[in-house]
SEDREN-486857 format. One record per residue: residue in one letter; x, y, z of N, C-alpha, C in turn. Coordinates in steps of 0.001 Angstrom, whole numbers, plus 500000, padded with zeros to 6 digits. Each point is the difference from the previous one (the first is absolute). Example, Ala and Ser with C-alpha at 12.3 -4.5 7.8 and 13.67 -1.06 7.14 Angstrom:
REM residues 2
A513190494310507800499110501190500000500900501200500000
S499650501050499280500820501190500060499230501090500730
END
This chain:
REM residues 267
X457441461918611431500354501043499061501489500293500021
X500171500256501280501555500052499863501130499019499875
X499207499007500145501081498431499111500103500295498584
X498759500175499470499576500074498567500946500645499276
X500163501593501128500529500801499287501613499629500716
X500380499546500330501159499787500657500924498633498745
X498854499098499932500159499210499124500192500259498818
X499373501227499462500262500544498650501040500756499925
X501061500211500615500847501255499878501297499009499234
X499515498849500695501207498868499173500045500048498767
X498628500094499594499331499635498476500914500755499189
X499114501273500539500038501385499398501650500115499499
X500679500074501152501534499586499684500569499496498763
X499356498724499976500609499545499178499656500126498810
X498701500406499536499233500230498684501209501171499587
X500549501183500876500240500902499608501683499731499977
X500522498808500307501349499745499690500090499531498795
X498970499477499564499778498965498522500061500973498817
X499008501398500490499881500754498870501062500820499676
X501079499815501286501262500930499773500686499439498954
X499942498565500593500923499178499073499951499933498234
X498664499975499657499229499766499210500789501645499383
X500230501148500479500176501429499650501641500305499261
X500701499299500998501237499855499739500447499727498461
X500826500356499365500382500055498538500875497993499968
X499583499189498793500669498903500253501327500214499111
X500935499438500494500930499680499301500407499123499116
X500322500456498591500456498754499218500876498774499808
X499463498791499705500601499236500319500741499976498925
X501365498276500541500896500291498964499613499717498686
X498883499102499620499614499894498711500021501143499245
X498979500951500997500045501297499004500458500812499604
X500922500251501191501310500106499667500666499845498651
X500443498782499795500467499650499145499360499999498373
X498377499591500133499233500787498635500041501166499829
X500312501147501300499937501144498996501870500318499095
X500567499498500725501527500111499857500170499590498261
X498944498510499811499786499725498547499059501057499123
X499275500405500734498996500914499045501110501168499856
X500919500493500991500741501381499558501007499284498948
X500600498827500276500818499885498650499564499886498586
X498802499337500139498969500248498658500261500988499019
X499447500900501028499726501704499845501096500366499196
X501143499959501040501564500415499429500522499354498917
X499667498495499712500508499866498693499495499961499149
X498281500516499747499488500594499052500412501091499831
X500007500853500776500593501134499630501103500222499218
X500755498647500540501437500486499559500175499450498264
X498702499008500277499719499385498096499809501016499311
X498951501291500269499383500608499533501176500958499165
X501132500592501190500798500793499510501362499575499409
X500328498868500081500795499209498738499378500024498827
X498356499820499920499404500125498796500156501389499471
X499665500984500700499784501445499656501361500457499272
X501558499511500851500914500268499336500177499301499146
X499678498937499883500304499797498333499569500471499149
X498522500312500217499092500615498726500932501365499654
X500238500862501748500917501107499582501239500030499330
X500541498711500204501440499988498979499927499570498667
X498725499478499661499523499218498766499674501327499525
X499480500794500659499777501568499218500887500920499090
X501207500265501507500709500434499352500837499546499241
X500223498511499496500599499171498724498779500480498910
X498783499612500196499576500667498817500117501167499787
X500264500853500586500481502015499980500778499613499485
X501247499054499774501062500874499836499806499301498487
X499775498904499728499689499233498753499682501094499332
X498296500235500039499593501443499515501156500989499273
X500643500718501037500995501349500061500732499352498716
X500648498843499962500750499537499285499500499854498770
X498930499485499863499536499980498299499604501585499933
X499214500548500499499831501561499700501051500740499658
X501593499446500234500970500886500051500286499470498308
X499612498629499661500480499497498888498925500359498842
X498866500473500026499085500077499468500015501784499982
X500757500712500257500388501399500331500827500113498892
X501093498854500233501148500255499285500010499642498612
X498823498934499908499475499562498586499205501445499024
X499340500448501068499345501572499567501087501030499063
X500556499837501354501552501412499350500170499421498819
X500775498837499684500275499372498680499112500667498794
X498695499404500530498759500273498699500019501235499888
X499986500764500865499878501632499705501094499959499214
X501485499859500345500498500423498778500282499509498975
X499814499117499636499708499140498978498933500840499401
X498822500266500554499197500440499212500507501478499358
X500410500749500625500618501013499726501344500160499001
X501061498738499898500389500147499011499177499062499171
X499143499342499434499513499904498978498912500962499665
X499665501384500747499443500984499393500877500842499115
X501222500045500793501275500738499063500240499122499037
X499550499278499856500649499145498576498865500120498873
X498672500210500813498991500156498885499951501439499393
X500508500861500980499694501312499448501595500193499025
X500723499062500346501229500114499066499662499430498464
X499324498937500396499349499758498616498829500504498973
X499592500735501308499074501038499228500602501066498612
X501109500354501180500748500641499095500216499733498689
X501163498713500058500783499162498586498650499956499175
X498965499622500192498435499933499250499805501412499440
X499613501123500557500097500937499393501209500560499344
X501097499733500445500971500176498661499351499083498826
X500159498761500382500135499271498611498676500110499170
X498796500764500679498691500072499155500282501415499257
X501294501129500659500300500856499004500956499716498985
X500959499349500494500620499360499036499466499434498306
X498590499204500604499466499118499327499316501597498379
X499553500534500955499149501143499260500803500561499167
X501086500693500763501725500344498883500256499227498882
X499555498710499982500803498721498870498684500465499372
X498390499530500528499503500275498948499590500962499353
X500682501039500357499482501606499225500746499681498524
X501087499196499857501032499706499023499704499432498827
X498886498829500598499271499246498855499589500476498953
X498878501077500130499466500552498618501551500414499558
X500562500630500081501431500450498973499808498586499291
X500782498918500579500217498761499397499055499684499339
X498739500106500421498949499618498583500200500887498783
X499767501101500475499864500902499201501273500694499041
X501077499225500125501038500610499725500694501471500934
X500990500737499389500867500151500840499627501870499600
X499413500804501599499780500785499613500679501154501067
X499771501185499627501003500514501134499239501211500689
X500214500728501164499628501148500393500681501443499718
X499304501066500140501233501207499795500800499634501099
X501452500860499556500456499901501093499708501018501470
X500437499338501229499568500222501419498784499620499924
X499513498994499118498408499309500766500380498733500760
X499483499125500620500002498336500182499000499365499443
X500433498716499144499135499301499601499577499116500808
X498368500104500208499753498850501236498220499619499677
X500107498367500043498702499645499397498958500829498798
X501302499832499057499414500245498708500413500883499836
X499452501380500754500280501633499445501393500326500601
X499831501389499980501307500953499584499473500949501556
X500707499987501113499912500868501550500859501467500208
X499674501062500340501056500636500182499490500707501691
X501202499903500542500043500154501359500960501225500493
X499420500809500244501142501461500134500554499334501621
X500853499266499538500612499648501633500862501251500472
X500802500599498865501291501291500732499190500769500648
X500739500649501500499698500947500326499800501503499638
X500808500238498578499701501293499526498749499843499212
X499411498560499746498163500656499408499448500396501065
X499257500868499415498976500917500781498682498482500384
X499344500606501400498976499387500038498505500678499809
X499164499462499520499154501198499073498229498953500881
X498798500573499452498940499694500418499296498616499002
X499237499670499658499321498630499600499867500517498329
X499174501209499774499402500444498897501665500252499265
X500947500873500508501536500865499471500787498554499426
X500266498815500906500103498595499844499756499456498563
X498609499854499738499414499129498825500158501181498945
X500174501350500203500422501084498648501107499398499632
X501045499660501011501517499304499577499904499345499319
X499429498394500674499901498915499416499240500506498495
X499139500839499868499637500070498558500510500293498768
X500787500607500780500863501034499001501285499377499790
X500022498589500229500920499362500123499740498454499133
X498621500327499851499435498736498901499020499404500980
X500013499413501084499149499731500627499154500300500945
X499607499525500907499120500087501547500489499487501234
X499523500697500905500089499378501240500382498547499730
X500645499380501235499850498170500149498629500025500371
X499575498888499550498988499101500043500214498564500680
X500147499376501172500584499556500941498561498919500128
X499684499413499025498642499054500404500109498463499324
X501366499389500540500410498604500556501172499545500917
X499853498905500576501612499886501241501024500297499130
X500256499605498805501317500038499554500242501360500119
X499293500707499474500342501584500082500578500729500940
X498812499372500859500138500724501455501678499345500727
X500076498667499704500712499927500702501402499858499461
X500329500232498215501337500739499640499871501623500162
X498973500766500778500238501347500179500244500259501476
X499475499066500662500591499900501482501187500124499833
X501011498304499079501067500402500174500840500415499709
X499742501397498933500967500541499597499873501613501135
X498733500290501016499910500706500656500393499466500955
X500241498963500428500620499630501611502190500342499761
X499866499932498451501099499621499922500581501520500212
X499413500739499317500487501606499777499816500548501456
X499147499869500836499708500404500775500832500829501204
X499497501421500334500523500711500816500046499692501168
X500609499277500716499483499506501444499823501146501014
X500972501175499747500149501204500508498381500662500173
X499163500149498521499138500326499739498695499427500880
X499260500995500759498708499805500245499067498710499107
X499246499619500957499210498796498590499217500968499274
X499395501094500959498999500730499052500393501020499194
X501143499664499788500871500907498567500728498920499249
X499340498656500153500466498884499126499416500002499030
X498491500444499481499278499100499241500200500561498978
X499750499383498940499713500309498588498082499786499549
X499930501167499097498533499864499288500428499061499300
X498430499135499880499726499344498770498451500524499483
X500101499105498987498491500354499231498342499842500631
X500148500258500770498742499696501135499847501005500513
X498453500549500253499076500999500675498554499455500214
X499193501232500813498889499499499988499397501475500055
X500489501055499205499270501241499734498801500044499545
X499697499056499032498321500036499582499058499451501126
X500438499354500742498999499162500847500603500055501031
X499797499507501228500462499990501127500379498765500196
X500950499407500191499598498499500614500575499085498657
X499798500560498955499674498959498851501449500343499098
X500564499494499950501568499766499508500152499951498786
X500836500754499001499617499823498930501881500190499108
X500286499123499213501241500283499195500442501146499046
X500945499988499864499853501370498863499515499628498439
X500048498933499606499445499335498975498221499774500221
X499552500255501048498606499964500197499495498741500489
X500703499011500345499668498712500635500055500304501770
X498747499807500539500054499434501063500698499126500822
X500681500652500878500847498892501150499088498955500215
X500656498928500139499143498633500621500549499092501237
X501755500266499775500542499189501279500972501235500427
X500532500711500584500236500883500961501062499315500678
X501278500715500195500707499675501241500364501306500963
X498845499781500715500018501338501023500584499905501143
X500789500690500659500599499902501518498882499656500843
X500071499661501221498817499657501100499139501626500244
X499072500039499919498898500958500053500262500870498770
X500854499995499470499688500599498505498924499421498853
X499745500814498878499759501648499929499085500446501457
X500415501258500468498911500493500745499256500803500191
X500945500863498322499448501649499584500308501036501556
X500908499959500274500052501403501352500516500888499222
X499891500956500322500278501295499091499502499701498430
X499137499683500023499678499721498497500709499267499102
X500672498691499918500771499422499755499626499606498949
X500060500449498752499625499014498541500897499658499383
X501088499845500045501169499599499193500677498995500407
X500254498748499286500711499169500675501712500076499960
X500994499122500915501371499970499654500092498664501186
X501010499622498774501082498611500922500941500533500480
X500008499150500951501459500086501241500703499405500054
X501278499439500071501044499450500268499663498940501094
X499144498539500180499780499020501363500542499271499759
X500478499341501228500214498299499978498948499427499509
X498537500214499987498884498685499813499355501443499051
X500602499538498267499400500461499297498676500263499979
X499054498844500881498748499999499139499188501423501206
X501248500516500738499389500808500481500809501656499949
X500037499977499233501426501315498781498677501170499676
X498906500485500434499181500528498614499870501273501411
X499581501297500007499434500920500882499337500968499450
X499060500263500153498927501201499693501066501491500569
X500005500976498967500187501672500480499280501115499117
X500245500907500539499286501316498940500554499876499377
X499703500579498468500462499773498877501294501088499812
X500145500950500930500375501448499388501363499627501031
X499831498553500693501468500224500746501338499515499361
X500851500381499985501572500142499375500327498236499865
X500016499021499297500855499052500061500558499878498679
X500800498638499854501000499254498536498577499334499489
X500437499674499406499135499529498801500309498628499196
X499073499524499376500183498906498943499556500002499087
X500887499994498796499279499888498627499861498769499263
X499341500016499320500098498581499385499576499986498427
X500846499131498853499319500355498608500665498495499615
X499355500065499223500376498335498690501546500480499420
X500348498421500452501507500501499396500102500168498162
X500879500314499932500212500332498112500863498575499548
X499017499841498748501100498831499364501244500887499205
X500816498990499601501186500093499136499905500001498596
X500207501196499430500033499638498624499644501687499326
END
């Protein structure tokens, strides 16, 4: 027994030197060494691919930024242009608006003249204007009195005729301009107007001449007639855009007036 066990202590020994050994951490050799030395350069010059790539994309960026900035600045500046461009060819249209409405009063002036020329050569009393056909009288001086709608057409009666009767452009628009021409600039607009032959005392709404013909084309200011204060009497105003010269008032309020009668022949 005690050989056995005497004999085994050798064993034992050494089983337990083996397993030390076996415990111990190994060290790398130089191969591996050297593969990992290649695997870290790998690493590193992917990396370093990666971010040569990245900056380029980043400098390729900001070339396209600035490309961008640059046409936006030219496409800005193309804008400004058009804006004003567009802007003076609005001033040029509303300039021609103008010369147009002169020359469509103009046009109306020449032809108020015609009937004379057909008709031979006829004349008005004097202080009337002859304009498209008839005979006008316009208390432009400041010492006429300004009187109500009904006091108005007593004048004109007693004078041979009636109220104007103001129912075609020519009319309207050689009475525009002999009222733009006289015109008080000093003066309020709503102490501009003159009566004409238009009311709507029998009816409301329903327009009627002093000769008894129904209005049919109207040149009313924007929201006129609107009857406030009871407005049945019509009068023109002195506008740039004749076709909008006409305003509804009470009949009993103070303005000038227009008369109108067939001129007299000669003889």
């Amino acid at each position: 027994m005690e050989e056995m066990q005497n004999s085994g202590r050798p064993y034992n020994k050494l089983i337990s030197q083996e397993e030390t050994i076996e415990d111990e951490p190994r060290l790398p050799s130089n191969q591996e060494n050297q593969d990992n030395k290649l695997s870290e350069n790998n690493i590193v010059r992917d990396i370093s691919g990666e971010i040569r790539k990245l900056q380029a994309s980043y400098e390729a960026a900001l070339q396209s930024r600035d490309e961008v900035k640059k046409q936006l600045a030219i496409e800005i500046s193309e804008q400004q242009v058009i804006k004003w461009e567009l802007e003076h060819q609005t001033l040029r249209v509303k300039d021609y608006e103008k010369q147009v409405e002169k020359l469509q009063v103009d046009i109306a002036s020449l032809k108020s003249h015609l009937p004379m020329i057909h008709e031979g050569c006829r004349h008005c009393l004097p202080g009337w204007t002859f304009l498209s056909a008839s005979c006008y009288y316009f208390p432009f001086s400041d010492t006429i009195y300004r009187t109500s709608w009904n006091e108005a057409r007593q004048f004109c009666r007693r004078q041979g005729g009636d109220l104007a009767i103001v129912n075609n452009r020519e009319k309207l628009f050689g009475i525009i301009r002999l009222l733009t021409i006289n015109q008080d600039i000093l003066r309020p607009v709503s102490h501009s107007g003159f009566w004409i032959g238009l009311r709507d005392v029998e009816e409301e709404g329903v327009w009627t001449w002093v000769d008894g013909t129904r209005l049919t084309d109207g040149f009313w200011n924007v929201g006129e007639p609107n009857n406030l204060n009871n407005e049945d009497c019509a009068a023109v105003y002195p506008k740039s855009n004749p076709f909008m010269s006409w305003n509804d008032a009470p009949c009993h309020y103070n303005l000038k007036w227009i008369c109108e009668m067939a001129p007299k022949s000669f003889g």
